[in-house]
PQR file of N, CA, C, O and H, with PARSE charges and radii, in Angstrom:
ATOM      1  N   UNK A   1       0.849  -1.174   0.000 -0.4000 1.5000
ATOM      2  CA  UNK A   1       0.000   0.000   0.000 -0.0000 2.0000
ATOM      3  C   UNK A   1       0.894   1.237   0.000  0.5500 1.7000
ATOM      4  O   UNK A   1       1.544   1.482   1.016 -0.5500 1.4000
ATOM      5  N   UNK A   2       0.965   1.942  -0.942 -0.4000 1.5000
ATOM      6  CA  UNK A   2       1.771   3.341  -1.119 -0.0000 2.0000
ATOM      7  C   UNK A   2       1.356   4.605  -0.532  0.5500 1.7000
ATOM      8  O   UNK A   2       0.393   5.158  -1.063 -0.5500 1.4000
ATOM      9  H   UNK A   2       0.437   1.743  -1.767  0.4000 1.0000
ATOM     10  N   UNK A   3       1.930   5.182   0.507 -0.4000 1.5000
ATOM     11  CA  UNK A   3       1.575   6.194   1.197 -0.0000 2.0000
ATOM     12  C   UNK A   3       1.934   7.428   0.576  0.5500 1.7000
ATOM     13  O   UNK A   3       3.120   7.381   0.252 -0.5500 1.4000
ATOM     14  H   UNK A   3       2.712   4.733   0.938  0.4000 1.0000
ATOM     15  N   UNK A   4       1.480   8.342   0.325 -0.4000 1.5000
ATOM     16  CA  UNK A   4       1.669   9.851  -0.187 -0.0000 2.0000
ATOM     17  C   UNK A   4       1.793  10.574   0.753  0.5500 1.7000
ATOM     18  O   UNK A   4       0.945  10.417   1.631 -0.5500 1.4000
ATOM     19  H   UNK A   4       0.516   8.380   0.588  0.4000 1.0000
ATOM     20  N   UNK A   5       2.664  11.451   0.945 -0.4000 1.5000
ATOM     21  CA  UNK A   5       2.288  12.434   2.462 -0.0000 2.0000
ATOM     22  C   UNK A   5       2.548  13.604   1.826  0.5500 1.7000
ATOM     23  O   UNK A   5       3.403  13.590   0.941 -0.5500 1.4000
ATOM     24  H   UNK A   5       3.353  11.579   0.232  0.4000 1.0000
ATOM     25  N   UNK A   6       1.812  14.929   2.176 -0.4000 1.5000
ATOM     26  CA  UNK A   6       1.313  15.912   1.540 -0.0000 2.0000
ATOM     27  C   UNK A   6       1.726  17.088   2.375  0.5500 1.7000
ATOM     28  O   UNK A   6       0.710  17.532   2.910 -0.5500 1.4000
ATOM     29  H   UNK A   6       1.117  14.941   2.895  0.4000 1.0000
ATOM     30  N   UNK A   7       2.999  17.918   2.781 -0.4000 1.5000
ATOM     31  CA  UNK A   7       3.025  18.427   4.007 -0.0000 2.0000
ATOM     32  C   UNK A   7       2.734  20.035   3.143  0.5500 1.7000
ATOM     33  O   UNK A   7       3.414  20.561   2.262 -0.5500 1.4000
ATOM     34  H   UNK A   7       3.824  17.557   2.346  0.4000 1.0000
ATOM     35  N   UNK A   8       1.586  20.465   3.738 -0.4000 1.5000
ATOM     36  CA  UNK A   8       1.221  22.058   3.170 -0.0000 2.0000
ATOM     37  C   UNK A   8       0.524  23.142   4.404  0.5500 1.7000
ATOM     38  O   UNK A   8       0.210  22.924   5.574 -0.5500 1.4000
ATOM     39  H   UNK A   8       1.034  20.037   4.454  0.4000 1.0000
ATOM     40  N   UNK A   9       0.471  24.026   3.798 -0.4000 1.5000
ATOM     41  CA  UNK A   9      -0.284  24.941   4.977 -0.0000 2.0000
ATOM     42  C   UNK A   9      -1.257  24.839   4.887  0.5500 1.7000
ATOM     43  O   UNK A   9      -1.708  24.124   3.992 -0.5500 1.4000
ATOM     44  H   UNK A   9       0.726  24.203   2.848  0.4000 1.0000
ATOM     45  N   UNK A  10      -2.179  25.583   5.875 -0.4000 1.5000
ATOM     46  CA  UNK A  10      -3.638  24.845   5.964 -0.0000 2.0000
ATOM     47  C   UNK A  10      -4.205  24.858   4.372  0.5500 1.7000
ATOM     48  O   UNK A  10      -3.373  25.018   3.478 -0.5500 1.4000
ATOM     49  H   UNK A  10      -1.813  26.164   6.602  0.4000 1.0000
ATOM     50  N   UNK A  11      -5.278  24.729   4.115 -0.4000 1.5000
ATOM     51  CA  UNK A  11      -6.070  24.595   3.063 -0.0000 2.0000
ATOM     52  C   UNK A  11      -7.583  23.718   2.926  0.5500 1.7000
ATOM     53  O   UNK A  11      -7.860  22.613   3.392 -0.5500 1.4000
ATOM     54  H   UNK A  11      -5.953  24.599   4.841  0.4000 1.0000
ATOM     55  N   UNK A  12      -8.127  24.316   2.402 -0.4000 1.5000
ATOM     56  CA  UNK A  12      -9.740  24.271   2.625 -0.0000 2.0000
ATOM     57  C   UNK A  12      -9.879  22.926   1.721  0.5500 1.7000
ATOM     58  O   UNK A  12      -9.399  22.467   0.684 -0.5500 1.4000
ATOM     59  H   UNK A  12      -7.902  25.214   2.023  0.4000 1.0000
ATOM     60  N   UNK A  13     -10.767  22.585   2.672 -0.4000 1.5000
ATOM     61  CA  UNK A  13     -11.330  21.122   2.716 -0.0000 2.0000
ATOM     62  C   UNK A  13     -11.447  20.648   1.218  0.5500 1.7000
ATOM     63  O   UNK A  13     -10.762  19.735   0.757 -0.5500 1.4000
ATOM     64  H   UNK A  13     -11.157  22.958   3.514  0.4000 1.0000
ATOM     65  N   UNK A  14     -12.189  21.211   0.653 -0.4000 1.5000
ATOM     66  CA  UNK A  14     -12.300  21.463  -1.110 -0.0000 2.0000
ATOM     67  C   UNK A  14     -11.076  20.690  -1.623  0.5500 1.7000
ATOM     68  O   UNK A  14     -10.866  19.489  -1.791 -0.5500 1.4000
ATOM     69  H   UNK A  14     -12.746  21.953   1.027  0.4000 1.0000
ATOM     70  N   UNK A  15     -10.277  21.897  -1.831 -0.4000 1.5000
ATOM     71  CA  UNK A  15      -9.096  21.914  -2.328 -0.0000 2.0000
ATOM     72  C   UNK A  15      -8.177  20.377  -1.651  0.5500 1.7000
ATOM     73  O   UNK A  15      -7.289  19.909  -2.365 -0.5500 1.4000
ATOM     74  H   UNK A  15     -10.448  22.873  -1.695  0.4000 1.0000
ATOM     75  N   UNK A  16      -8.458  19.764  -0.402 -0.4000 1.5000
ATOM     76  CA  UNK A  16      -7.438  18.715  -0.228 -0.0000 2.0000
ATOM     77  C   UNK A  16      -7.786  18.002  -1.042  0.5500 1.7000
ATOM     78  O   UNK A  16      -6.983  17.698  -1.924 -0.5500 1.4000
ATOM     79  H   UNK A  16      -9.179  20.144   0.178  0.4000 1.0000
ATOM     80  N   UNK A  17      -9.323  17.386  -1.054 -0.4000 1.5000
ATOM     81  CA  UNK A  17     -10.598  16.721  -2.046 -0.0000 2.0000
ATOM     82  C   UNK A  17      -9.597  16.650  -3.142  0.5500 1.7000
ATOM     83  O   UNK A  17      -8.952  15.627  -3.376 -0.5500 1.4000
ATOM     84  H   UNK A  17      -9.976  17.633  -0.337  0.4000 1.0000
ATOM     85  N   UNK A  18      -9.470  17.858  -3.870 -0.4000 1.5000
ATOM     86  CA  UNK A  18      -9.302  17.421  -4.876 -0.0000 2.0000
ATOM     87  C   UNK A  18      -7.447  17.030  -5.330  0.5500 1.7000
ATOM     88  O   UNK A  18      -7.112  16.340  -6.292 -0.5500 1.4000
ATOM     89  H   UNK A  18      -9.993  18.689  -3.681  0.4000 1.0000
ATOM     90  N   UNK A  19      -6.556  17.653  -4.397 -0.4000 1.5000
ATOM     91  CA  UNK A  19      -5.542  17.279  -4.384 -0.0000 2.0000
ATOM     92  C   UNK A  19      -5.146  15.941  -4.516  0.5500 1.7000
ATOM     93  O   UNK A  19      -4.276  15.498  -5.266 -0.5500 1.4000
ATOM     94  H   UNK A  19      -6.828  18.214  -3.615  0.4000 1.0000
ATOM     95  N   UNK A  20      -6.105  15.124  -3.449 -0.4000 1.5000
ATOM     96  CA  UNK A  20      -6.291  13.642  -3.013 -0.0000 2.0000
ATOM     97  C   UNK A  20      -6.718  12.824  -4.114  0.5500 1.7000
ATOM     98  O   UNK A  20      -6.445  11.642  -4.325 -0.5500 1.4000
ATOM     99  H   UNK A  20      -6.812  15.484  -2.840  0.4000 1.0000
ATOM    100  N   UNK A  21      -7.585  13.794  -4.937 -0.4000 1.5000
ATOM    101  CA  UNK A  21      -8.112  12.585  -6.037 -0.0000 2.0000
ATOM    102  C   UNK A  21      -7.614  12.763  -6.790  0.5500 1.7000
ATOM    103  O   UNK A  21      -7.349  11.677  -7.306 -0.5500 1.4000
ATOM    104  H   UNK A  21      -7.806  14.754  -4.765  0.4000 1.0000
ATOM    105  N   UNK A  22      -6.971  14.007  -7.663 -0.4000 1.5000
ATOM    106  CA  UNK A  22      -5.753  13.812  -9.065 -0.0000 2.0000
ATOM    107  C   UNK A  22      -4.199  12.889  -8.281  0.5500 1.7000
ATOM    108  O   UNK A  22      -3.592  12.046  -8.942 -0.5500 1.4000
ATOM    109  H   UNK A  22      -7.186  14.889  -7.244  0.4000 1.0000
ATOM    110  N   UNK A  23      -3.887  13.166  -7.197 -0.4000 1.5000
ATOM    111  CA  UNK A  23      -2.726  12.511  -7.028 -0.0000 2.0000
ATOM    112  C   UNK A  23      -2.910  11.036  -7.233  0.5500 1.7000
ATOM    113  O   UNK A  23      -2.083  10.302  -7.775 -0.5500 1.4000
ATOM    114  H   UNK A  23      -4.380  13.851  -6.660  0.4000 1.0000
ATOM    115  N   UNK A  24      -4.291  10.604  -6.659 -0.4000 1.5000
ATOM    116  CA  UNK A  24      -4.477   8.988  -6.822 -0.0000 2.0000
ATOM    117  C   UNK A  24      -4.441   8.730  -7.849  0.5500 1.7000
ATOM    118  O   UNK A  24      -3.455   8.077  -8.192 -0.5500 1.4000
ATOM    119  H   UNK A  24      -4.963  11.200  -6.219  0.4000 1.0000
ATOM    120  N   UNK A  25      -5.628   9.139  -9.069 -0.4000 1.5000
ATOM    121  CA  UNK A  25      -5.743   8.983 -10.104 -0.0000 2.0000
ATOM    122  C   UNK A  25      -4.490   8.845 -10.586  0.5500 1.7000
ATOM    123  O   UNK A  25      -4.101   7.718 -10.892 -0.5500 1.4000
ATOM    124  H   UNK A  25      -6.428   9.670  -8.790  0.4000 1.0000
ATOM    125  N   UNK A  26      -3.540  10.112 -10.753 -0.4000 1.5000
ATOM    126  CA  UNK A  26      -2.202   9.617 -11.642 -0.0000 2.0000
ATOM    127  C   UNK A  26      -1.500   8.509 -10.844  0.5500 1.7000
ATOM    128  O   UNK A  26      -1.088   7.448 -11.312 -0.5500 1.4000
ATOM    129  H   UNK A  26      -3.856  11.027 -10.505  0.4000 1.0000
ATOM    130  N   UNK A  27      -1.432   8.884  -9.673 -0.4000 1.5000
ATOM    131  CA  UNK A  27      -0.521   7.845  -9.418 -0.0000 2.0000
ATOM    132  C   UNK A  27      -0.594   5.937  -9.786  0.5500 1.7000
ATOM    133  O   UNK A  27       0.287   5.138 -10.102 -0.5500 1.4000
ATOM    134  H   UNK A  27      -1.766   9.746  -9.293  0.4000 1.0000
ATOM    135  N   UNK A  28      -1.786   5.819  -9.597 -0.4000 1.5000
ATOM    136  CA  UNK A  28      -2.890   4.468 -10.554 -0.0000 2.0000
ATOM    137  C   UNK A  28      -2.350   4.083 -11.400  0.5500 1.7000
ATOM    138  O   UNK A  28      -1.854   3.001 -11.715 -0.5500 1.4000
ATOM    139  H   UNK A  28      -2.501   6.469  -9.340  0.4000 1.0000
ATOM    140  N   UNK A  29      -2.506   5.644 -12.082 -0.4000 1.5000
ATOM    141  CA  UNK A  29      -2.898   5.556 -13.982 -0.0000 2.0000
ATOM    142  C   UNK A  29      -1.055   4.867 -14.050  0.5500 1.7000
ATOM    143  O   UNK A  29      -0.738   3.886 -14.723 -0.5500 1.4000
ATOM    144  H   UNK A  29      -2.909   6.522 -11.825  0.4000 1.0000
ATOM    145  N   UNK A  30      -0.146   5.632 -13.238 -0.4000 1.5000
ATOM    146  CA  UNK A  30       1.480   5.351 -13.947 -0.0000 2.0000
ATOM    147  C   UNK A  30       1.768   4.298 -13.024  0.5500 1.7000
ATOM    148  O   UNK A  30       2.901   3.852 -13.205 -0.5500 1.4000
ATOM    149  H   UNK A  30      -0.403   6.429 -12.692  0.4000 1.0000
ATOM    150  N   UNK A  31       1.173   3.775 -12.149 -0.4000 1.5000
ATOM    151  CA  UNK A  31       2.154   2.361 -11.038 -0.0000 2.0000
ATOM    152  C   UNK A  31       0.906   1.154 -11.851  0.5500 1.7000
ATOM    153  O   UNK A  31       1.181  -0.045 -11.883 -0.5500 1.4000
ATOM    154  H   UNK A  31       0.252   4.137 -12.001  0.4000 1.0000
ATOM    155  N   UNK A  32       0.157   1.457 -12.192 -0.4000 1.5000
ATOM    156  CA  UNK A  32      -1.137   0.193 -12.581 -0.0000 2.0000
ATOM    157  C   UNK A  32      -1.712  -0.365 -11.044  0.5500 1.7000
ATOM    158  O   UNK A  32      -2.541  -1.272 -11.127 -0.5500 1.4000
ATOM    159  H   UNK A  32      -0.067   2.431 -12.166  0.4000 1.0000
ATOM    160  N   UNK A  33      -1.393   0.037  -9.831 -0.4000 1.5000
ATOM    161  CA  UNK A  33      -2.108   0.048  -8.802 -0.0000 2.0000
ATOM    162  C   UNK A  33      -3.508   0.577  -8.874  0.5500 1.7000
ATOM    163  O   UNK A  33      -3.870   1.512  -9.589 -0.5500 1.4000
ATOM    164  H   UNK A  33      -0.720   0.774  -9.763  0.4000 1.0000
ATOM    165  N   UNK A  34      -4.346  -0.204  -7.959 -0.4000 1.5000
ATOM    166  CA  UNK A  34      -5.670   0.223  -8.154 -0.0000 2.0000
ATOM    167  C   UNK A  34      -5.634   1.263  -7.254  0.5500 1.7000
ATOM    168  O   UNK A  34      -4.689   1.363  -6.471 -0.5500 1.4000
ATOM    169  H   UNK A  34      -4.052  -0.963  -7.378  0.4000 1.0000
ATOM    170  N   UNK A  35      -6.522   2.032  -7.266 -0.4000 1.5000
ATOM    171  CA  UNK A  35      -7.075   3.617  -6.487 -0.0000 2.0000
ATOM    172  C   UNK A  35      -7.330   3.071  -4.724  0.5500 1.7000
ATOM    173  O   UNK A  35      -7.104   3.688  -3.683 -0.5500 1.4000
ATOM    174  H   UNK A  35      -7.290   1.951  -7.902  0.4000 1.0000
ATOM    175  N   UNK A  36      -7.786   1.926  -4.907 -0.4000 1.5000
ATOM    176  CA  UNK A  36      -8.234   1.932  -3.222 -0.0000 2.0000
ATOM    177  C   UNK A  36      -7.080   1.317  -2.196  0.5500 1.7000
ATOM    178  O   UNK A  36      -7.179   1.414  -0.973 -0.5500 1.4000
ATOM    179  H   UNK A  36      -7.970   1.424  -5.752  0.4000 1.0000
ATOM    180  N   UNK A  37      -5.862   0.607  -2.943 -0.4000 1.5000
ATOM    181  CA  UNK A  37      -4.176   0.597  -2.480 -0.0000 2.0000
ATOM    182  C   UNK A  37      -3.777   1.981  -1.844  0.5500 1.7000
ATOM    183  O   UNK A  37      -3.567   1.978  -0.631 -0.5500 1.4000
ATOM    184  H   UNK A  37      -5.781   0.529  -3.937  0.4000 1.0000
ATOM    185  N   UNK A  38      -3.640   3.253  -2.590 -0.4000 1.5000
ATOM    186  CA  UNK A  38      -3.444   4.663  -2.707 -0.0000 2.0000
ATOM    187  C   UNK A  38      -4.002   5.067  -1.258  0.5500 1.7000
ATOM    188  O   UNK A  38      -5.206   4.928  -1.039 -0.5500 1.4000
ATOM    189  H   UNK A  38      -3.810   3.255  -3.576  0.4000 1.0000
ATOM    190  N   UNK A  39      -3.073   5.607  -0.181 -0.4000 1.5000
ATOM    191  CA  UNK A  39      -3.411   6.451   0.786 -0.0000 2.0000
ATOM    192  C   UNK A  39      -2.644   7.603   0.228  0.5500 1.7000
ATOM    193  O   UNK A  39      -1.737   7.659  -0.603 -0.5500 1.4000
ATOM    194  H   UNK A  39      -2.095   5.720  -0.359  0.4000 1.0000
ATOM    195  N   UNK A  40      -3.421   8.716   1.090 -0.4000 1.5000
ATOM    196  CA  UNK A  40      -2.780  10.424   0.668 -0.0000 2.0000
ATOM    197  C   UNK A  40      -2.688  10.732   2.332  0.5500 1.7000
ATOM    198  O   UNK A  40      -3.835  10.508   2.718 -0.5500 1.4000
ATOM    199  H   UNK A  40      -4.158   8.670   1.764  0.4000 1.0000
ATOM    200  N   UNK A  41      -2.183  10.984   3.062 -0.4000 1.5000
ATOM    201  CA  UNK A  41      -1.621  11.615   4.148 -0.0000 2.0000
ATOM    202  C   UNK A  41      -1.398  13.248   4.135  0.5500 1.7000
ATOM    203  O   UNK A  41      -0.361  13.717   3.664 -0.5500 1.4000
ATOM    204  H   UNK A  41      -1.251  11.166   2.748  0.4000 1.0000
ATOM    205  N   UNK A  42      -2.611  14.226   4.774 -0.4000 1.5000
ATOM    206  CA  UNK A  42      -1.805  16.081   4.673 -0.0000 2.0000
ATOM    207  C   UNK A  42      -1.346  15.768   6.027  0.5500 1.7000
ATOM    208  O   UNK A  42      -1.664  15.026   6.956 -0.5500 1.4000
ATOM    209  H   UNK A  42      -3.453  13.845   5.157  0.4000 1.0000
ATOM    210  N   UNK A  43      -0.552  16.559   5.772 -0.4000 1.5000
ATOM    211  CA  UNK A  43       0.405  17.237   7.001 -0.0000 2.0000
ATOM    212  C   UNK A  43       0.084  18.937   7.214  0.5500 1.7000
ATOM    213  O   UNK A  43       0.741  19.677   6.482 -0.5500 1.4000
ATOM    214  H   UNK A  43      -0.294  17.162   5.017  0.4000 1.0000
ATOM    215  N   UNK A  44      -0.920  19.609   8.207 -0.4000 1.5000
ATOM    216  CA  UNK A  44      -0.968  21.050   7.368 -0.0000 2.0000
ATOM    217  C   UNK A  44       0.194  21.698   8.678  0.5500 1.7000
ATOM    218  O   UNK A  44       0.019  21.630   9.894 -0.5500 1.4000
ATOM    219  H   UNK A  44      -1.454  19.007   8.801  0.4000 1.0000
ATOM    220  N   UNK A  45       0.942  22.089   8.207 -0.4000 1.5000
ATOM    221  CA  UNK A  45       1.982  23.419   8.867 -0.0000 2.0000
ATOM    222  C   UNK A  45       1.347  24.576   8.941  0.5500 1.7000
ATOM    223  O   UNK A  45       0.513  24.878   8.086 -0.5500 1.4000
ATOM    224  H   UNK A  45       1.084  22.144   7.219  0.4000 1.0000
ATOM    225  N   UNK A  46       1.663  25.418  10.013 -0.4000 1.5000
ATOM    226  CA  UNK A  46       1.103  26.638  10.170 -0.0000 2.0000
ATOM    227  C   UNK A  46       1.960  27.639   9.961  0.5500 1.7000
ATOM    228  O   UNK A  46       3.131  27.649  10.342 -0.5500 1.4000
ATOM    229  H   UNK A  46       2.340  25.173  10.707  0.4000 1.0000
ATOM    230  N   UNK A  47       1.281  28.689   9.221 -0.4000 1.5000
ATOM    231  CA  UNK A  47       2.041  29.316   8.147 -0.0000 2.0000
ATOM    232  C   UNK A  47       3.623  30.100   9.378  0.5500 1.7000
ATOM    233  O   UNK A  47       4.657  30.656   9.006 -0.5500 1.4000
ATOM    234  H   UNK A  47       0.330  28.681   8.911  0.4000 1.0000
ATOM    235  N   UNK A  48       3.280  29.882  10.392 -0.4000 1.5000
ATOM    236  CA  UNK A  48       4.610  30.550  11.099 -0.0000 2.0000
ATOM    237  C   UNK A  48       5.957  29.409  10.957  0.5500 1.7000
ATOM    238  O   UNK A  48       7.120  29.667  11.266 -0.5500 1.4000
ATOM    239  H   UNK A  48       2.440  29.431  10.694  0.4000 1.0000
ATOM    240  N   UNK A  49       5.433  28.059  10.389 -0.4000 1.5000
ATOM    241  CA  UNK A  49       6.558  27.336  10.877 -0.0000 2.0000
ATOM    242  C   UNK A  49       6.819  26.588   9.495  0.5500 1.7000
ATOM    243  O   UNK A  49       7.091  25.394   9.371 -0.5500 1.4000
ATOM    244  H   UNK A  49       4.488  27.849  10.137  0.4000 1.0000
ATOM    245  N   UNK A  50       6.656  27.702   8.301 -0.4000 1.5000
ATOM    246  CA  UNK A  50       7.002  27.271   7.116 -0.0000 2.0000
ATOM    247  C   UNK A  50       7.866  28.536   6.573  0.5500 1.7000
ATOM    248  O   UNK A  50       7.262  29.572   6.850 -0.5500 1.4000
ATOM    249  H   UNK A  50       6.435  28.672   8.402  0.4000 1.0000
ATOM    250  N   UNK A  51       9.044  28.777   5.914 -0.4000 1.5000
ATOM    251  CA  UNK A  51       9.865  29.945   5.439 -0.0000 2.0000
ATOM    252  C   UNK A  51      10.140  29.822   4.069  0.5500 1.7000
ATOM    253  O   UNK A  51      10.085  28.696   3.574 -0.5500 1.4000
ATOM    254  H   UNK A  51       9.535  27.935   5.689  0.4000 1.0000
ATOM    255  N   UNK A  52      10.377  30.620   3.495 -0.4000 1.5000
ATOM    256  CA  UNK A  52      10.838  30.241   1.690 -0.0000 2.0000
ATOM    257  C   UNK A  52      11.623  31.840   1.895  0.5500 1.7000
ATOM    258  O   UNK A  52      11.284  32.902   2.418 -0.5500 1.4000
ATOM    259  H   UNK A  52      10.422  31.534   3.897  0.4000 1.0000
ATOM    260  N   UNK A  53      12.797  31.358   1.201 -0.4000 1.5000
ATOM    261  CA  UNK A  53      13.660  32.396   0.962 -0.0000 2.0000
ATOM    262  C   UNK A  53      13.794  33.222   2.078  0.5500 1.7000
ATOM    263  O   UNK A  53      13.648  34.428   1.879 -0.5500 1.4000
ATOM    264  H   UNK A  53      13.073  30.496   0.777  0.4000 1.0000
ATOM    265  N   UNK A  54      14.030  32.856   3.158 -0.4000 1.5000
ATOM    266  CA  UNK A  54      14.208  33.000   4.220 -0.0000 2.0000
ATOM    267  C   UNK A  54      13.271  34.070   5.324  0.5500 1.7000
ATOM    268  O   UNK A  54      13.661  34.743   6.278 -0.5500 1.4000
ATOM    269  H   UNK A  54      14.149  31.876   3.319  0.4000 1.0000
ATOM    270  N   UNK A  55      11.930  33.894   4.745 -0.4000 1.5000
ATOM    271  CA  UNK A  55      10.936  34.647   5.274 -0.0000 2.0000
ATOM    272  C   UNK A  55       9.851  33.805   5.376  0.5500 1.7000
ATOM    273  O   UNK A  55       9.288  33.157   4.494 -0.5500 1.4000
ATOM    274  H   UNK A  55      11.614  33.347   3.970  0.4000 1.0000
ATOM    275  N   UNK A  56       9.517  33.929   7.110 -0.4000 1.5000
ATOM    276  CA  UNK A  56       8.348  33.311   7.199 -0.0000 2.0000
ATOM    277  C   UNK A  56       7.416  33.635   6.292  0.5500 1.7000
ATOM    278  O   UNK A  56       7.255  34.782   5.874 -0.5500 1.4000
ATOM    279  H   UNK A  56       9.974  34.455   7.826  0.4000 1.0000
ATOM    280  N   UNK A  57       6.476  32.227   5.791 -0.4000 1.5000
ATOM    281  CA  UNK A  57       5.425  32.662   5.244 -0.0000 2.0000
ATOM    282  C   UNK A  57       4.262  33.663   6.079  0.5500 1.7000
ATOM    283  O   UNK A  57       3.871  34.700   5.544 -0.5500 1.4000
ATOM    284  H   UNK A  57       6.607  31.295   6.130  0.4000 1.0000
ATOM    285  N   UNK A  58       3.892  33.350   7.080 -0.4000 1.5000
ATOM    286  CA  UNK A  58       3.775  34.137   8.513 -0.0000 2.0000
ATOM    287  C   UNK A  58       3.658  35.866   8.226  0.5500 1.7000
ATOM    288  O   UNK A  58       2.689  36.626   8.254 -0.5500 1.4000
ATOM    289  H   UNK A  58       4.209  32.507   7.516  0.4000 1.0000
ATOM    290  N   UNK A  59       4.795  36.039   8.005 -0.4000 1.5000
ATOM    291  CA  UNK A  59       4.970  37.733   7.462 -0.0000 2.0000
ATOM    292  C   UNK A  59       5.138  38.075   5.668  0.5500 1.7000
ATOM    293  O   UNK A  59       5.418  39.186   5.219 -0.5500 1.4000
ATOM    294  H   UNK A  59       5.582  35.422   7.983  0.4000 1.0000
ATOM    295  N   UNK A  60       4.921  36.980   4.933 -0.4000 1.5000
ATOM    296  CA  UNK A  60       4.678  37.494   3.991 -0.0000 2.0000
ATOM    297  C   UNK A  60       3.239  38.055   3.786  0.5500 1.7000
ATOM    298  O   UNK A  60       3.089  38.969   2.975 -0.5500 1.4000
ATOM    299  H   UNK A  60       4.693  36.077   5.297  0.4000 1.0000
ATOM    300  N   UNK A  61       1.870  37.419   4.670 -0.4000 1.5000
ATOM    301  CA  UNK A  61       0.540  37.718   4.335 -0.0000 2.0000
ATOM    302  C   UNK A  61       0.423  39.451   4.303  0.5500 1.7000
ATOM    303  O   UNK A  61      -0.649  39.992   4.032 -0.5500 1.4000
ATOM    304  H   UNK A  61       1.992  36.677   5.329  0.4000 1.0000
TER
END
């Protein structure tokens, strides 16, 4: 069973939905694993304890 883990900042319920179902789908479509093998795992970080280019995301909002 192939685990996906997804580590992002929060994000609305919607949007995981559909994250969860194109990642399965391709991932299926290219291993020939069936869809119900496929776990997706989020991880959501809060935007203080994520940085890019050396600025919290935190203080970029």
């Amino acid at each position: 069973m192939p685990v996906i883990t997804v580590e992002i900042c929060p994000m609305e319920k919607e949007k995981k939905a559909e994250v969860a179902r194109v990642f399965t789908e391709e991932f299926s479509r290219i291993s020939g694993l069936p869809k119900e093998s496929i776990v997706i795992l989020f991880h959501e970080l809060p935007y203080e304890d994520v940085a890019s280019g050396g600025v919290l995301l935190a203080d970029r909002k």
